[in-house]
N, CA, C and O atoms as a GROMACS GRO file, in nm:
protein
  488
    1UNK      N    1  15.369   6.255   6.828
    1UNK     CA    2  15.249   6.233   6.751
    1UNK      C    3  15.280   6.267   6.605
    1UNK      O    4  15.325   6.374   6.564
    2UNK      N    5  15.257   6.180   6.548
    2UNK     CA    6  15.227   6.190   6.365
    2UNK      C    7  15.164   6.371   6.321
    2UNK      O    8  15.094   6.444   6.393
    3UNK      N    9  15.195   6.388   6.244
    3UNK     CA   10  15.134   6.505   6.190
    3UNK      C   11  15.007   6.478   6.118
    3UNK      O   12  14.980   6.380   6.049
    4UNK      N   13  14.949   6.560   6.140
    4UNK     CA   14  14.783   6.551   6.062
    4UNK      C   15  14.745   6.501   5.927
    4UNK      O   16  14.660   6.422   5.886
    5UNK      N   17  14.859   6.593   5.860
    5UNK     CA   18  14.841   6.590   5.705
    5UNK      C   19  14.882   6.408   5.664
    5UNK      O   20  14.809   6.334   5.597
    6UNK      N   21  14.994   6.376   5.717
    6UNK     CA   22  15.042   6.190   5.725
    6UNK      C   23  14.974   6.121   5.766
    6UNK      O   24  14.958   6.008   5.719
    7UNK      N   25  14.917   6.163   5.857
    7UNK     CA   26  14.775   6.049   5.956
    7UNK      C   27  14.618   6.062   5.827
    7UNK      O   28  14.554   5.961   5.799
    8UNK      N   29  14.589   6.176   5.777
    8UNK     CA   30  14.477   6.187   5.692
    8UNK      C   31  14.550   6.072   5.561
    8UNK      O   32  14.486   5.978   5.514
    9UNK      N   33  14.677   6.101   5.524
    9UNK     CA   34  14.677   6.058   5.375
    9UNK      C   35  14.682   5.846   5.427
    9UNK      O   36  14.633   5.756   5.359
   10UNK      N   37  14.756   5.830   5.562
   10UNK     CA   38  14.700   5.691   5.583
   10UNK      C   39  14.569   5.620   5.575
   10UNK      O   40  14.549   5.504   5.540
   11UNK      N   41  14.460   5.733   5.626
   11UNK     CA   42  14.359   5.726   5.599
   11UNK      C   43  14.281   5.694   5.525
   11UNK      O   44  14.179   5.626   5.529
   12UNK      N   45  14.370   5.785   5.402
   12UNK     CA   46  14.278   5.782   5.271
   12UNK      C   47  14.289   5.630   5.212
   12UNK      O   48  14.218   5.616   5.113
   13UNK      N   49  14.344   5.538   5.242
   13UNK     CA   50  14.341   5.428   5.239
   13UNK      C   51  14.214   5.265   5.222
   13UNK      O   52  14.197   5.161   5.158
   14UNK      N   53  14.146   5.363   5.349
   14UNK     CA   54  14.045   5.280   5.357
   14UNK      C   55  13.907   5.296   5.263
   14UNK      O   56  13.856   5.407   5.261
   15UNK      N   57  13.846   5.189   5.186
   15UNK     CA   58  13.755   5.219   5.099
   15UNK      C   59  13.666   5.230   5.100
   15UNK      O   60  13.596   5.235   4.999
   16UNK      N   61  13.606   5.243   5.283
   16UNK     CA   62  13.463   5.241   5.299
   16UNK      C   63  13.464   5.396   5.327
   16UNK      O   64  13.527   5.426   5.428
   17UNK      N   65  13.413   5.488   5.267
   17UNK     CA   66  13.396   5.635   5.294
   17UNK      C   67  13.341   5.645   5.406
   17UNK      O   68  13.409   5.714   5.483
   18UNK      N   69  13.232   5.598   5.458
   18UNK     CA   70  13.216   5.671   5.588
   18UNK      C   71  13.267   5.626   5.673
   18UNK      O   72  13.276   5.703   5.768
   19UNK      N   73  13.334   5.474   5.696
   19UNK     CA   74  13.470   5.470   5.818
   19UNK      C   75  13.592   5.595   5.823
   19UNK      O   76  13.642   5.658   5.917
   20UNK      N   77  13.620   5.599   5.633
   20UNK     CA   78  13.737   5.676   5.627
   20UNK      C   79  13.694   5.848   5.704
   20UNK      O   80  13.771   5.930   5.753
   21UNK      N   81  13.549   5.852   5.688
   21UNK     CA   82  13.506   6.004   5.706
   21UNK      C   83  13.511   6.019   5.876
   21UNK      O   84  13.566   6.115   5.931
   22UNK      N   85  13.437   5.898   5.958
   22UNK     CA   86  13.432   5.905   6.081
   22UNK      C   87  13.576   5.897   6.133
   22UNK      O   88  13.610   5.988   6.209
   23UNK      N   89  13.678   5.789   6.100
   23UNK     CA   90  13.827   5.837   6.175
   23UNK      C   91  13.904   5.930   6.161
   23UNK      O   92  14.002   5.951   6.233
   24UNK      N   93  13.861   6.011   6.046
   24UNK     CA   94  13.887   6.101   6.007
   24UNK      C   95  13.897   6.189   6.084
   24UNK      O   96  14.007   6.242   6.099
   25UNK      N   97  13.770   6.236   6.169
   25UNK     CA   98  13.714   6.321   6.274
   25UNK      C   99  13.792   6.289   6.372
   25UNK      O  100  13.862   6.361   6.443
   26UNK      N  101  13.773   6.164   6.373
   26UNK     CA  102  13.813   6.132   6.504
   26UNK      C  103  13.997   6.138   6.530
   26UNK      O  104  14.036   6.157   6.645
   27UNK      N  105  14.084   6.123   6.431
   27UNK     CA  106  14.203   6.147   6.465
   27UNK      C  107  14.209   6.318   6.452
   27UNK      O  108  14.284   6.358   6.540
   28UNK      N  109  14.154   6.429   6.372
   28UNK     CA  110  14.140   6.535   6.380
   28UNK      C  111  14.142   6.586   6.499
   28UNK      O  112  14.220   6.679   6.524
   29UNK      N  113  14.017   6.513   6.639
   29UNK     CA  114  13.972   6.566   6.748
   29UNK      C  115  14.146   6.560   6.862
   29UNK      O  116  14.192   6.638   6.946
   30UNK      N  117  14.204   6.400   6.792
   30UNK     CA  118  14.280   6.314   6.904
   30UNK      C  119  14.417   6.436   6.881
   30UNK      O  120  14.483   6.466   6.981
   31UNK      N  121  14.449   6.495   6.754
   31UNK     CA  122  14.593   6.579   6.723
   31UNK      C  123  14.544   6.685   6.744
   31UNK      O  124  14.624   6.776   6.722
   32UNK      N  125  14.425   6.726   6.785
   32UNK     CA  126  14.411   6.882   6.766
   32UNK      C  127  14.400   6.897   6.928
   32UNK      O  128  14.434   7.015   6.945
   33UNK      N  129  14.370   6.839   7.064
   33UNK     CA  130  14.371   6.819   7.149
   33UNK      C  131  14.484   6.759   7.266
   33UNK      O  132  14.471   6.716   7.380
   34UNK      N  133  14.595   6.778   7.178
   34UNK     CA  134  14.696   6.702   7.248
   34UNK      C  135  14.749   6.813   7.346
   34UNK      O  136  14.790   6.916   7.293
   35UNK      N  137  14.753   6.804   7.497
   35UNK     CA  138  14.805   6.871   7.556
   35UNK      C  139  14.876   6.851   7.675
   35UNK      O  140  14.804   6.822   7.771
   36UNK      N  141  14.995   6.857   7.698
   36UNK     CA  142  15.051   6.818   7.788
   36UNK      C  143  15.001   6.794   7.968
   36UNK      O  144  15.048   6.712   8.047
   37UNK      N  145  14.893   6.894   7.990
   37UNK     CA  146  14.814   6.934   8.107
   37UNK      C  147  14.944   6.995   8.243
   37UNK      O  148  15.064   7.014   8.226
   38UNK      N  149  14.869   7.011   8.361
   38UNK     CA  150  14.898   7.091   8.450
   38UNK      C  151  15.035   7.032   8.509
   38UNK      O  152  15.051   6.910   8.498
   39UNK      N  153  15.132   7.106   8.568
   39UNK     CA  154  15.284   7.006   8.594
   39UNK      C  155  15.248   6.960   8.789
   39UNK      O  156  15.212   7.042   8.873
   40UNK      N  157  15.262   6.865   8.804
   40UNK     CA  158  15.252   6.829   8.958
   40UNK      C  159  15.334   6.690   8.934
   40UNK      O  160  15.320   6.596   8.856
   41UNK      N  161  15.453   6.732   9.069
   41UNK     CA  162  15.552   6.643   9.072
   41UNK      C  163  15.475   6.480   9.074
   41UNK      O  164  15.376   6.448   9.140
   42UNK      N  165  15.559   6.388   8.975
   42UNK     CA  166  15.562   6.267   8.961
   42UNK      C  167  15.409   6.253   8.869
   42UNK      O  168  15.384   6.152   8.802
   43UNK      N  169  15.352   6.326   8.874
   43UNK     CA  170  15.274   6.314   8.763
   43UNK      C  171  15.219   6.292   8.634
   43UNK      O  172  15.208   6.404   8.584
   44UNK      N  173  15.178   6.206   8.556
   44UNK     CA  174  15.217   6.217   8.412
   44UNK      C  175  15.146   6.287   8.355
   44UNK      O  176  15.029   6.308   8.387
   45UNK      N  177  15.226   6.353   8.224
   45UNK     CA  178  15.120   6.457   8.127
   45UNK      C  179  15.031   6.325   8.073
   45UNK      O  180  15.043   6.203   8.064
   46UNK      N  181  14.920   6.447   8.040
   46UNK     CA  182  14.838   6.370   7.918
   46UNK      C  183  14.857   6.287   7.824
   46UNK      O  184  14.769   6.209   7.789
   47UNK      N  185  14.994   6.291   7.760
   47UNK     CA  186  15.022   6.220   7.658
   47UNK      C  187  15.194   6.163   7.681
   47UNK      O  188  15.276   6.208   7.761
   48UNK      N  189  15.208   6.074   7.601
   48UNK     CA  190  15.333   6.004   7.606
   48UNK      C  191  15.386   5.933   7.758
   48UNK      O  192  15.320   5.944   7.861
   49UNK      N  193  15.505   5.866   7.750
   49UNK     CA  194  15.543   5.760   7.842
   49UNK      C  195  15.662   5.888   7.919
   49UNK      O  196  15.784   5.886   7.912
   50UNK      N  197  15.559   6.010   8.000
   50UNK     CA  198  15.619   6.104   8.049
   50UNK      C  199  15.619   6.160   8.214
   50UNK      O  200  15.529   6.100   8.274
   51UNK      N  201  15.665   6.222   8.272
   51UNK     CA  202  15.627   6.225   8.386
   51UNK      C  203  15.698   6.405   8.436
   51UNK      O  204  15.801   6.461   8.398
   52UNK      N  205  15.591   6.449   8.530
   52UNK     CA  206  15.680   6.563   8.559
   52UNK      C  207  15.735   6.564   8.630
   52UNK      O  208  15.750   6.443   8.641
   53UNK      N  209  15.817   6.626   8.741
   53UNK     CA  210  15.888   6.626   8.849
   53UNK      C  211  15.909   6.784   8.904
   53UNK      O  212  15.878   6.883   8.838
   54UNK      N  213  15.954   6.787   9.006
   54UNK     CA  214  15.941   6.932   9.044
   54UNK      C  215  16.074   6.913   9.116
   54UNK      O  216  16.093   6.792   9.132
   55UNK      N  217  16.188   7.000   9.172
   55UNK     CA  218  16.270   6.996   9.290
   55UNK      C  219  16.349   7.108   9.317
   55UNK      O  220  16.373   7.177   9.218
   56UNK      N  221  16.398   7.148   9.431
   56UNK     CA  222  16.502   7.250   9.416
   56UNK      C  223  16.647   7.221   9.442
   56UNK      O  224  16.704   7.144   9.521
   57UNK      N  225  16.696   7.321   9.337
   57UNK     CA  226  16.852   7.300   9.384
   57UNK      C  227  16.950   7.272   9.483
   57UNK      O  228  16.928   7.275   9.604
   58UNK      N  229  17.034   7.251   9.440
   58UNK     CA  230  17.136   7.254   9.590
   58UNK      C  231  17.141   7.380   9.627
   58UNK      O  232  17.129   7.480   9.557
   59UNK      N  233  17.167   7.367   9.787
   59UNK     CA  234  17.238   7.492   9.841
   59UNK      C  235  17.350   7.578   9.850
   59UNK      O  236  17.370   7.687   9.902
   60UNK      N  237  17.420   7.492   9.779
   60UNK     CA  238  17.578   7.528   9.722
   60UNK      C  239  17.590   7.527   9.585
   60UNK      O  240  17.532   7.437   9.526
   61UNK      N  241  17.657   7.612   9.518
   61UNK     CA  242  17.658   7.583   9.359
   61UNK      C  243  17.731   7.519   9.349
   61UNK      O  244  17.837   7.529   9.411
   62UNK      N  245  17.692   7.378   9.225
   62UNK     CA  246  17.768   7.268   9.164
   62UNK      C  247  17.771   7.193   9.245
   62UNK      O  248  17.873   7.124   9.252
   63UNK      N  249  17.695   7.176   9.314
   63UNK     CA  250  17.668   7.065   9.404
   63UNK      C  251  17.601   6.955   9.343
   63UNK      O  252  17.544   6.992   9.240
   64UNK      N  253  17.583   6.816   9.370
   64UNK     CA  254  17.503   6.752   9.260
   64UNK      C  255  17.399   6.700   9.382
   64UNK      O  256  17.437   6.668   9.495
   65UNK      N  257  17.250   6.700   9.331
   65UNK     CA  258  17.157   6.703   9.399
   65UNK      C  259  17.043   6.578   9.274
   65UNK      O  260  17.045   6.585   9.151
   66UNK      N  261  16.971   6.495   9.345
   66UNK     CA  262  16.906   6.406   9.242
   66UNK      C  263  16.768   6.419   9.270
   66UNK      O  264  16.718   6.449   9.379
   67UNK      N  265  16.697   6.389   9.140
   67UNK     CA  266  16.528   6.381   9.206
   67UNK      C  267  16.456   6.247   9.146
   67UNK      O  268  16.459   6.197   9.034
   68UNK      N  269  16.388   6.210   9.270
   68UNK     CA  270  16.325   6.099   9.214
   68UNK      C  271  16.165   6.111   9.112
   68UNK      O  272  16.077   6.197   9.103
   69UNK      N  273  16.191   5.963   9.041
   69UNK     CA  274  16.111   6.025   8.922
   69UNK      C  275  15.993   5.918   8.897
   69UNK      O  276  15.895   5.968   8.843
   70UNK      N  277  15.985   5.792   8.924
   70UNK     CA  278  15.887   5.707   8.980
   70UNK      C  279  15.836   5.637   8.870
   70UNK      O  280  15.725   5.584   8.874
   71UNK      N  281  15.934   5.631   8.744
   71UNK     CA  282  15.901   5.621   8.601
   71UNK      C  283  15.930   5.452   8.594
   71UNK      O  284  15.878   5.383   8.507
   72UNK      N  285  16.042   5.381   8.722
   72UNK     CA  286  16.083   5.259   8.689
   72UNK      C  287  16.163   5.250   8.602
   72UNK      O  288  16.244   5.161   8.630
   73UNK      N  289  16.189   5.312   8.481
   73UNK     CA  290  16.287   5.297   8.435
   73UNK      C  291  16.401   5.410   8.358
   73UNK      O  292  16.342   5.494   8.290
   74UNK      N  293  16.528   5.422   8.358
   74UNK     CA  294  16.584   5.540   8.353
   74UNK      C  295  16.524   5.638   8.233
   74UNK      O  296  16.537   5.594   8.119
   75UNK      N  297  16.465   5.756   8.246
   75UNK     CA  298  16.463   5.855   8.119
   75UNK      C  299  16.530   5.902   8.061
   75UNK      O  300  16.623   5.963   8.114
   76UNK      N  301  16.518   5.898   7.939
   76UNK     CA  302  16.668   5.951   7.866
   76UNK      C  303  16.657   6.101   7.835
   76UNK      O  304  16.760   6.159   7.801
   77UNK      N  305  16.526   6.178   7.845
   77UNK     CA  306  16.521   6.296   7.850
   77UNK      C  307  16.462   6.383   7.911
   77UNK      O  308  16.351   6.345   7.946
   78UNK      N  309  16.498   6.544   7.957
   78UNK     CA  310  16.472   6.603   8.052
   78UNK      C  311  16.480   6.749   7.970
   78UNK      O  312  16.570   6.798   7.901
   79UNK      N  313  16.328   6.805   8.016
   79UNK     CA  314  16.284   6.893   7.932
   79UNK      C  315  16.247   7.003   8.006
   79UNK      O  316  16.156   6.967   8.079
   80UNK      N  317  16.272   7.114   8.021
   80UNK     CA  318  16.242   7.221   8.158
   80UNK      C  319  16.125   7.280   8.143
   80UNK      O  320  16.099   7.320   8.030
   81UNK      N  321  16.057   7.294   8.215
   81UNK     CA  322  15.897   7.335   8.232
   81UNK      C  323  15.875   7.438   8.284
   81UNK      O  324  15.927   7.465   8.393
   82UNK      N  325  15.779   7.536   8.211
   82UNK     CA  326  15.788   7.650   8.335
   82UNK      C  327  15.650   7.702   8.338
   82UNK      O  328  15.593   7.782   8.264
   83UNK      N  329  15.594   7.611   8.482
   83UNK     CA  330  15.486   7.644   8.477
   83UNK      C  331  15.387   7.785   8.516
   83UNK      O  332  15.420   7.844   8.619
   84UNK      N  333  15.294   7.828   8.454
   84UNK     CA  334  15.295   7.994   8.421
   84UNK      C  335  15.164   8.006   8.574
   84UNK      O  336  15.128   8.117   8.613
   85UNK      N  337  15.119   7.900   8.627
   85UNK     CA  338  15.024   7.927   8.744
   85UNK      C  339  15.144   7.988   8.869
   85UNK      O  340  15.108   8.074   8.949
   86UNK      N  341  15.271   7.938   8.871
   86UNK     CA  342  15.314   7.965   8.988
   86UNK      C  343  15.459   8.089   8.947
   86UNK      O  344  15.557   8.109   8.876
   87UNK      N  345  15.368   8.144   9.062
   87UNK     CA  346  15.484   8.337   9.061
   87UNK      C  347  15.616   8.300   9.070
   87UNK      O  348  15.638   8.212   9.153
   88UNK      N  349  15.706   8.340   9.012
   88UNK     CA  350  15.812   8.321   9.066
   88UNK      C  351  15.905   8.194   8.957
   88UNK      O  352  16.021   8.168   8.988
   89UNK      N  353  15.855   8.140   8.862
   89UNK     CA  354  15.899   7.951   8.844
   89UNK      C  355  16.004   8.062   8.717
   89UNK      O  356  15.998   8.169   8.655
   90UNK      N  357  16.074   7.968   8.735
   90UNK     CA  358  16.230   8.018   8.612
   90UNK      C  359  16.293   7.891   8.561
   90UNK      O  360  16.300   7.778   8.608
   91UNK      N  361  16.333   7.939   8.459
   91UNK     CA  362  16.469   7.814   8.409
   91UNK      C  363  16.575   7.840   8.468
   91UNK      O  364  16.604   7.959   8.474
   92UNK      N  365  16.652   7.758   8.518
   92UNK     CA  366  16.817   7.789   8.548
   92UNK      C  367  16.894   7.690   8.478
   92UNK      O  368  16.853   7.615   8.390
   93UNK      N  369  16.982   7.697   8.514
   93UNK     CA  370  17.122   7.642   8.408
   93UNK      C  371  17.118   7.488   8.506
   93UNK      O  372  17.148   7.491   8.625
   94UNK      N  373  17.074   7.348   8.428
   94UNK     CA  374  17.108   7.254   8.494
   94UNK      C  375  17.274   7.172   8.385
   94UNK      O  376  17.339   7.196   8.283
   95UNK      N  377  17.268   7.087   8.478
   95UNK     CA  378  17.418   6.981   8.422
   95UNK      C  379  17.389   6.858   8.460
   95UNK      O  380  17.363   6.837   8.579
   96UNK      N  381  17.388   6.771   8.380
   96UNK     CA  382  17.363   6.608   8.387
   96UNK      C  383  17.503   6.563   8.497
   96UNK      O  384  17.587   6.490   8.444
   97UNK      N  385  17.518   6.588   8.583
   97UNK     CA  386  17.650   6.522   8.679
   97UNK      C  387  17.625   6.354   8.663
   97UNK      O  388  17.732   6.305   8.628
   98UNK      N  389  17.524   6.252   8.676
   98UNK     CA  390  17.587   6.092   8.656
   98UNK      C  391  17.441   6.103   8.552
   98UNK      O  392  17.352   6.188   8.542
   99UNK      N  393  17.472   5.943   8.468
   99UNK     CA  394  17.363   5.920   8.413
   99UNK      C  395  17.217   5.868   8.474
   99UNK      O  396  17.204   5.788   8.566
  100UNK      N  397  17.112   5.933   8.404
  100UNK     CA  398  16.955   5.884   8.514
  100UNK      C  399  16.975   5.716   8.506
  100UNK      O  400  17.033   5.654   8.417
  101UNK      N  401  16.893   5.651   8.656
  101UNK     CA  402  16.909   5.570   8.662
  101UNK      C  403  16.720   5.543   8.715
  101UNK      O  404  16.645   5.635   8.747
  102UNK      N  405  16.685   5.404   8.709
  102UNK     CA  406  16.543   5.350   8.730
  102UNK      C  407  16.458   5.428   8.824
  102UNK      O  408  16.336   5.440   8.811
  103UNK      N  409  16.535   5.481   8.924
  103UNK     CA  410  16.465   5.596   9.003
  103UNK      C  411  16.479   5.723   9.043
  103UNK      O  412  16.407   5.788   9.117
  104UNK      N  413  16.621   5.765   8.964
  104UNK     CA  414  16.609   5.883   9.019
  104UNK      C  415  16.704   5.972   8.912
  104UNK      O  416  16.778   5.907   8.839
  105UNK      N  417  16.704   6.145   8.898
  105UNK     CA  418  16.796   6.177   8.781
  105UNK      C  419  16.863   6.228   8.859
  105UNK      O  420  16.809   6.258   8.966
  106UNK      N  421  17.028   6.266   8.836
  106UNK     CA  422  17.130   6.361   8.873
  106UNK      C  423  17.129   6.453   8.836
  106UNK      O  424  17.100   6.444   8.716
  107UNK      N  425  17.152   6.601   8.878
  107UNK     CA  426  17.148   6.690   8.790
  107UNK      C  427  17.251   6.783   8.942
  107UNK      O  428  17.233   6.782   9.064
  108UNK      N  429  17.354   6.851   8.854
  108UNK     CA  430  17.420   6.982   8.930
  108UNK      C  431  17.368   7.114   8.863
  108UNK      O  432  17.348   7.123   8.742
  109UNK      N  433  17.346   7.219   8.958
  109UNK     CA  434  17.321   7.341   8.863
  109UNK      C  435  17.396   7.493   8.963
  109UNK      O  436  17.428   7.484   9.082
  110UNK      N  437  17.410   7.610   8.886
  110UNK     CA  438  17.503   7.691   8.958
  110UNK      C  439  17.383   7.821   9.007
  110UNK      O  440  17.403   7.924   9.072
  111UNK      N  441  17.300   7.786   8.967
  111UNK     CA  442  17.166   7.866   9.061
  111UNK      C  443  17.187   7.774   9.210
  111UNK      O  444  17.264   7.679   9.208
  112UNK      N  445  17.126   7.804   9.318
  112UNK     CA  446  17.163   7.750   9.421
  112UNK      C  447  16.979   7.762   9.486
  112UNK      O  448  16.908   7.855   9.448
  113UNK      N  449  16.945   7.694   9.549
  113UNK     CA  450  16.792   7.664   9.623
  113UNK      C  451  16.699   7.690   9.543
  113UNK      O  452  16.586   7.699   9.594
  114UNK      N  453  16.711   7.709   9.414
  114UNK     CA  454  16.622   7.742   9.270
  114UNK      C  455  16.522   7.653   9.309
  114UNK      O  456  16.560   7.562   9.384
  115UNK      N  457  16.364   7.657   9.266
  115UNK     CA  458  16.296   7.551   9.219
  115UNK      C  459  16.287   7.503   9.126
  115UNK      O  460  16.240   7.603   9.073
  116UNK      N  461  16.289   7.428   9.042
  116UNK     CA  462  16.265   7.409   8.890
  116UNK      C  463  16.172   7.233   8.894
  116UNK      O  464  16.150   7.144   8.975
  117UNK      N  465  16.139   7.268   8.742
  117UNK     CA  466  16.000   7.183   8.645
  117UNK      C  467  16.049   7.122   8.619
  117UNK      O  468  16.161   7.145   8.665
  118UNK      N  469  16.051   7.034   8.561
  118UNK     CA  470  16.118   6.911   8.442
  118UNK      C  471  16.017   6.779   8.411
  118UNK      O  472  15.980   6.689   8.486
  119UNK      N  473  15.990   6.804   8.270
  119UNK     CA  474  15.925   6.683   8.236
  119UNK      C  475  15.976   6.603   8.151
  119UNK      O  476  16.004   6.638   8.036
  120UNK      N  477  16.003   6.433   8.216
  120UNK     CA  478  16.065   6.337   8.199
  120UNK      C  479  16.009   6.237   8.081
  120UNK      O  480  15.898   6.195   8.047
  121UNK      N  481  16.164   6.218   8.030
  121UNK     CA  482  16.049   6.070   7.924
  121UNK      C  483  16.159   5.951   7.947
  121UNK      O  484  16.278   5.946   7.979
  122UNK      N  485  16.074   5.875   7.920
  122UNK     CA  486  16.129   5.774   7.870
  122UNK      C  487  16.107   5.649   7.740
  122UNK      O  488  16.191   5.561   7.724
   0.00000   0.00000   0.00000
């Protein structure tokens, strides 16, 4: 998302004052409200062409283990999530082992039966 201060000065553009005053508000409400929302696998956040995913590790370290992501097409990025409702959720050390492909990402990591977050873009 654009920053506030860049989105107002596009604004200032328009010469009818009270259009410029009402979108005004109204992009104010749309950047000040942006929030990713709650993580549940394959789910998309609130905003952007994103999706979360949930999975656990392999049972062996460096094992390569994949999760499917339901996006259709490969994401090029993977962002670790740690959601604060559930006891226990951690980051661990992941590794891109092959590149993501239309359905599903690769990932090896040396934590072993870990759960972990990840929210996907593409």
């Amino acid at each position: 998302m654009a920053s506030l201060g860049f989105l107002e000065t596009l604004l200032g553009g328009i010469p009818d004052l009270t259009l410029r005053r009402v979108l005004k508000q109204v992009v104010i409400e749309l950047v000040r409200f942006q929030r990713f929302g709650p993580v549940e696998h394959q789910e998309p956040p609130h905003v952007g062409a994103r999706v979360y995913v949930t999975s656990t590790t392999a049972a062996a370290s460096t094992t390569e283990f994949s999760i499917t992501h339901g996006l259709g097409r490969a994401p090029y990025l993977a962002i670790p999530v740690l959601p604060l409702d559930v006891e226990g959720a951690q980051y661990v050390p992941l590794t891109v082992s092959r590149v993501a492909d239309a359905q599903r990402v690769y990932l090896r990591s040396s934590s072993t039966s870990a759960p972990i977050y990840l929210m996907l873009e593409s």
